[in-house]
C-alpha positions in Angstrom: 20.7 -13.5 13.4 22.1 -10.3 13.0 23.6 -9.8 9.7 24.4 -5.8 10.1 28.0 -5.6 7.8 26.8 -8.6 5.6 27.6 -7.7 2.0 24.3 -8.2 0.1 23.6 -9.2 -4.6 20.4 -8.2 -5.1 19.5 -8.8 -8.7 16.5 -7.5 -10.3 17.0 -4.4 -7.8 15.1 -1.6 -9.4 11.9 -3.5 -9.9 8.9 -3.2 -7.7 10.0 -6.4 -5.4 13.9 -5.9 -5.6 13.7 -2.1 -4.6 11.6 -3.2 -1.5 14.4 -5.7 -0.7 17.2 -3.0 -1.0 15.1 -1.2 1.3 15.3 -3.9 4.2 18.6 -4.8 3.3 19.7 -1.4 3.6 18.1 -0.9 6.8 19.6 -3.9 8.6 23.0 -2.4 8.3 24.0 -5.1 5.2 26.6 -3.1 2.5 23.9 -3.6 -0.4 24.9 -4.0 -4.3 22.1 -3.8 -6.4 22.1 -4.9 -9.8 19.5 -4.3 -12.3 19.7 -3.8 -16.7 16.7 -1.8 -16.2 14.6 -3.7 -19.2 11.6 -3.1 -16.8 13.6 -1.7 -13.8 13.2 1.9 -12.9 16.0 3.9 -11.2 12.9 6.3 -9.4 12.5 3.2 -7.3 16.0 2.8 -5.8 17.0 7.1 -5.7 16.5 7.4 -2.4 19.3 4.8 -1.7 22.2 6.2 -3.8 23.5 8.8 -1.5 23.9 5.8 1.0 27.8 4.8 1.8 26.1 1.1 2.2 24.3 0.9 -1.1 25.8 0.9 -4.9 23.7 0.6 -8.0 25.3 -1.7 -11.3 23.7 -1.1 -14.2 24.7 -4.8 -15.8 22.6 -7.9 -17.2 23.4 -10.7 -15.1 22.2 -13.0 -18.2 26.2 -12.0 -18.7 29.0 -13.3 -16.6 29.0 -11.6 -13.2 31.6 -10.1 -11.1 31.5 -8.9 -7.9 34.9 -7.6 -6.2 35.5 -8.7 -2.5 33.6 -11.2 -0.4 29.6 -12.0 -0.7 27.4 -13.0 1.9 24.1 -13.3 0.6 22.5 -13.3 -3.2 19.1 -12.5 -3.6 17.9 -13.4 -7.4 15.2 -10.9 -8.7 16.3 -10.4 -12.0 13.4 -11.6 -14.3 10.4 -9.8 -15.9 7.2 -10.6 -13.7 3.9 -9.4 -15.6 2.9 -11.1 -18.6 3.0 -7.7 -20.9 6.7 -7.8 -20.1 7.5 -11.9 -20.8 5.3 -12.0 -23.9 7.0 -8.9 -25.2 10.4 -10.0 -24.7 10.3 -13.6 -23.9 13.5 -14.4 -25.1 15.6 -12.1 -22.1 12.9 -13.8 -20.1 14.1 -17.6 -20.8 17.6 -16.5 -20.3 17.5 -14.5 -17.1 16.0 -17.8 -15.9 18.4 -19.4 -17.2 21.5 -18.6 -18.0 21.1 -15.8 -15.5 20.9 -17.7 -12.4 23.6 -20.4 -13.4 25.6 -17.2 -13.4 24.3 -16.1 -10.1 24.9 -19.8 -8.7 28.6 -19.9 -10.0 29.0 -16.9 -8.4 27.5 -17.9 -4.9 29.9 -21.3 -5.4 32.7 -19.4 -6.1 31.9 -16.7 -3.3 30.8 -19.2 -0.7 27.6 -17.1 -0.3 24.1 -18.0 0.4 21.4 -17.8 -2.6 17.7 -17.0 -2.5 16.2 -17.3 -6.2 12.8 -16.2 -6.9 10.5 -18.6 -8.2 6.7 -18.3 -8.4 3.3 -19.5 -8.4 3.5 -19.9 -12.2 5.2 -22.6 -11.7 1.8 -24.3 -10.6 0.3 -23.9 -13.9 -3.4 -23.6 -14.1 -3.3 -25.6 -11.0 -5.4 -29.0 -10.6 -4.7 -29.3 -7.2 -6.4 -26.4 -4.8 -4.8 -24.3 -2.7 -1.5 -25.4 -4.2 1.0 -26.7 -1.6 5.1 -27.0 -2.2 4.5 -31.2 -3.4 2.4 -30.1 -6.0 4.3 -30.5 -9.5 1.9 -27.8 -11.3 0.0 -28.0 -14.7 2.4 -26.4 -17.1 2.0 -26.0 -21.2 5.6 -25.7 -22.2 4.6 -24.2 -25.4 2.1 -21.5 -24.8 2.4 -18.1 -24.4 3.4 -18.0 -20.8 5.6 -20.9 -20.9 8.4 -18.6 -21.6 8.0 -17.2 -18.0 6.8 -20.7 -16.2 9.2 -22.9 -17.7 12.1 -20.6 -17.1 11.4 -20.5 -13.3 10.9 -24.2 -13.2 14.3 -24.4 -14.9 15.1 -22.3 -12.3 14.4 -24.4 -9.6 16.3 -27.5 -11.1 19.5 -26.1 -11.2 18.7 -24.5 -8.0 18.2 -27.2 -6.7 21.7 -29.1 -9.1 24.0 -26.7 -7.3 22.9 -27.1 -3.4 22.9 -30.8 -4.6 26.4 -31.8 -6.3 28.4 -28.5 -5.7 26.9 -28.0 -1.7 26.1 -24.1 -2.3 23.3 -23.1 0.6 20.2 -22.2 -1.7 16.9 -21.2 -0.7 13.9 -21.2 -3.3 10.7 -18.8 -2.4 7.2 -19.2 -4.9 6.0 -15.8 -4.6 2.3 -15.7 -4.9 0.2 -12.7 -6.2 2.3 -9.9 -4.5 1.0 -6.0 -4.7 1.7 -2.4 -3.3 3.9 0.8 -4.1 6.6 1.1 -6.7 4.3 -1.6 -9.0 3.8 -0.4 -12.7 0.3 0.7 -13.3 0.7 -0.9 -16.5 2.2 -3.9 -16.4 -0.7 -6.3 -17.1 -1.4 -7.8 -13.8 -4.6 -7.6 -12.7 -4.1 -5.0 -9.4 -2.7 -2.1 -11.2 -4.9 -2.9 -14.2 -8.4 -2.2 -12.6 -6.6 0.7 -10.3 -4.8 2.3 -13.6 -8.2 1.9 -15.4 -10.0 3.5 -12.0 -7.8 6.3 -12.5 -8.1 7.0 -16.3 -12.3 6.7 -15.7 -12.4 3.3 -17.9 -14.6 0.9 -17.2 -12.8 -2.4 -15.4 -12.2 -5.2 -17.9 -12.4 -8.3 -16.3 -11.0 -11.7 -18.6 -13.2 -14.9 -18.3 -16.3 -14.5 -16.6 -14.7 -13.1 -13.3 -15.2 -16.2 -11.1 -11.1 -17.1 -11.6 -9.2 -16.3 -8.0 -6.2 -14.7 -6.6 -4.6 -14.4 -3.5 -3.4 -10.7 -3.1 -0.2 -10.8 -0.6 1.2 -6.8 0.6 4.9 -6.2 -0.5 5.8 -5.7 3.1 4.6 -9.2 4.2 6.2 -10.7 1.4 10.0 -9.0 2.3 9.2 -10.6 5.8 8.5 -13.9 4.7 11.8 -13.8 2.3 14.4 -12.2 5.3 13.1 -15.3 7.4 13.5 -17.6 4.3 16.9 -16.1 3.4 18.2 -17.0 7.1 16.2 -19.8 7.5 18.3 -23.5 7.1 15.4 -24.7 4.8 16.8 -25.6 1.0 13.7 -26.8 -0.4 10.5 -24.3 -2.1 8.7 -22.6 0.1 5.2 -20.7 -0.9 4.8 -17.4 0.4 1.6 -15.6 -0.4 -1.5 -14.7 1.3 -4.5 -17.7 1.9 -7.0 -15.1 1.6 -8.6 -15.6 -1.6 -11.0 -13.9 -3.8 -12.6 -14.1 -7.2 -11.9 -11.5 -10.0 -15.0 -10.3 -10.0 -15.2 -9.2 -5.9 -12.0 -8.0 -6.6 -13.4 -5.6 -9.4 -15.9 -4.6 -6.8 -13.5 -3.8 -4.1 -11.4 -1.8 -6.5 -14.6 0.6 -7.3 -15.8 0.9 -3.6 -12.0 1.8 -3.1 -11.6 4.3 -5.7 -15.1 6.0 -5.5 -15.3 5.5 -9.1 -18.7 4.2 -10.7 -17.3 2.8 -14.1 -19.1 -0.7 -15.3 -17.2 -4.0 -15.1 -16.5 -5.2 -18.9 -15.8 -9.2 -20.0 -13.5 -10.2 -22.1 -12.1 -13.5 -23.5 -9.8 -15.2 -20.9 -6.3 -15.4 -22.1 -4.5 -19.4 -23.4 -3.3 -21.0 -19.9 -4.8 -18.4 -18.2 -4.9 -20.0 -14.5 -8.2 -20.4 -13.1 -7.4 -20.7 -9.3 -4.5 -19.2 -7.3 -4.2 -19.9 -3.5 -1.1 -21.2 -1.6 -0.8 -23.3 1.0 1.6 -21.7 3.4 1.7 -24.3 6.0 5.2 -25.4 5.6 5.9 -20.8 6.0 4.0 -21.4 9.5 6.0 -24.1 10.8 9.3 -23.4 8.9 9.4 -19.6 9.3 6.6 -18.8 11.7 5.6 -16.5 8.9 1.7 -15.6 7.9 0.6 -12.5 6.4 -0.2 -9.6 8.5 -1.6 -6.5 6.5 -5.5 -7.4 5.8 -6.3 -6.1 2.2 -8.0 -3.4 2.5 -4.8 -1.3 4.3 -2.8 -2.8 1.8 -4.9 -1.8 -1.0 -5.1 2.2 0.5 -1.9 2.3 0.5 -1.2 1.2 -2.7 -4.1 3.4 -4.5 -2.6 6.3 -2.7 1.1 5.2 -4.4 -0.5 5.6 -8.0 -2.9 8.3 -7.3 0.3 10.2 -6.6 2.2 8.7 -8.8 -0.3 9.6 -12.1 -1.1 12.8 -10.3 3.3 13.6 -11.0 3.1 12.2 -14.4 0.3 14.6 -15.2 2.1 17.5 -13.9 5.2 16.3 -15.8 3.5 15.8 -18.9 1.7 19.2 -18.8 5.1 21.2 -17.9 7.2 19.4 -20.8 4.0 20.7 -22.9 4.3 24.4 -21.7 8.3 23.8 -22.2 8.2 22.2 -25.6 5.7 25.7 -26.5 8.2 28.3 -25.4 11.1 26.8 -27.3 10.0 24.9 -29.9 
């Protein structure tokens, strides 16, 4: 299908996955308006794009009513902090960019007669008694625990998903995004990738929650944008996983992030977080037969390129810090 000329929502747009989405977007041909409140958005990741006569930043909270002038073709629903640093520090904006958020995105798409992708996630698994977790699986979720702001505000999410494409016939699409890394991620943000890399990088030793034998799947941005164009196009209005099958344990991951960085700091435990899942593989079967989508960057590309992002990317902040410190002694 080519959409070239499509005119393109992308919510959530100046975080790590939305600015990766503008990218392809962009690229296609599609006239591009990305939206972001930048409460963990960064404009450094969308820059390039603003010169672009198909692209247009909004700096607006789509928690609050949302207007777009002119037709809409496609929505793509990113809005939403991601790492659980951001949810537990503001898990209120959380619940409603979950919420209210994407009943404003969905009134929009009805009123538009455009098609909807919301991003959902693994979280919505739980700590996961079934293993790997396929799309029937209904997920092992504490409604009142510290990360049931973020896991029962994309379940929400899926339910009146799911409300609209059922009573008001708006075409929806649903992705559960598994364990997703590469450039323009937040060495900071909590997750586990950018924790051990930012940790590399400062000479820390790795700290590893729970005794390391917990797993995750590790999927590369670019596969993920694949698997979410085919989704997006795709006739399917039903969740679909997409992640990668390969899965490790903490611990080898700990391992691989040293052998990767050259770095020879000790691995440190540390008390596993409440709800805290234990296992985290998806089942992308129904990506295979739906999408003819599977991952295709093996780890250990993926993970080069991504140490080289925030090698470069602390190497800057270094060099900014130390200039603003010459500046600061000149004038102050």
């Amino acid at each position: 299908m080519n959409i070239s000329g499509k005119r393109v929502l992308i919510t959530g747009a100046a975080g790590f996955l939305g600015s990766h989405l503008c990218d392809r977007f962009v690229k296609e041909g599609c006239h591009v308006i990305a939206m972001d409140n930048l409460i963990t958005g960064d404009l450094k990741n969308i820059e390039h794009l603003l010169p672009k006569s198909n692209f247009e930043f909004h700096h607006h909270d789509v928690s609050k009513f949302v207007h777009v002038p002119g037709e809409l073709d496609f929505i793509l629903h990113f809005a939403s902090p991601a790492s659980p640093i951001d949810y537990l520090k503001i898990p209120i904006q959380t619940l409603k960019v979950g919420s209210l958020g994407t009943h404003n995105l969905l009134g929009l798409a009805k009123a538009k007669g455009a098609r909807i992708l919301v991003a959902s996630t693994s979280e919505v698994y739980g700590d996961p008694a079934v293993h790997p977790q396929n799309e029937e699986y209904w997920g092992n979720v504490n409604p009142v625990g510290p990360r049931g702001v973020y896991d029962e505000a994309k379940r929400f999410q899926e339910a009146i998903t799911m409300a609209y494409h059922t009573y008001h016939d708006v075409e929806t699409r649903i992705i559960r995004i598994f364990n997703t890394y590469g450039p323009r991620m937040r060495l900071n943000d909590g997750r586990v990738l950018p924790a051990f890399i930012g940790q590399a990088l400062r000479k820390e030793d790795l700290t590893i929650f729970g005794d390391g034998s917990q797993t995750r799947s590790f999927c590369y941005v670019d596969d993920l944008v694949e698997g979410i164009y085919r989704l997006l196009l795709s006739d399917y209005p039903y969740p679909v996983n997409i992640g990668n099958p390969d899965e490790i344990t903490i611990a080898q991951f700990a391992e691989e992030i040293i052998k990767l960085t050259g770095t020879d700091q000790k691995v440190i435990y540390k008390d596993l977080p409440v709800d805290d899942p234990k296992q985290r593989r998806p089942d992308i079967a129904k990506a295979r037969e739906i999408l003819g989508w599977e991952p295709k960057v093996d780890r250990k590309e993926g993970l080069k390129e991504t140490y080289a992002f925030f090698k470069a990317f602390s190497e800057d902040r270094l060099y900014e810090e130390a200039h603003h410190k010459n500046f600061d002694k000149y004038t102050n």
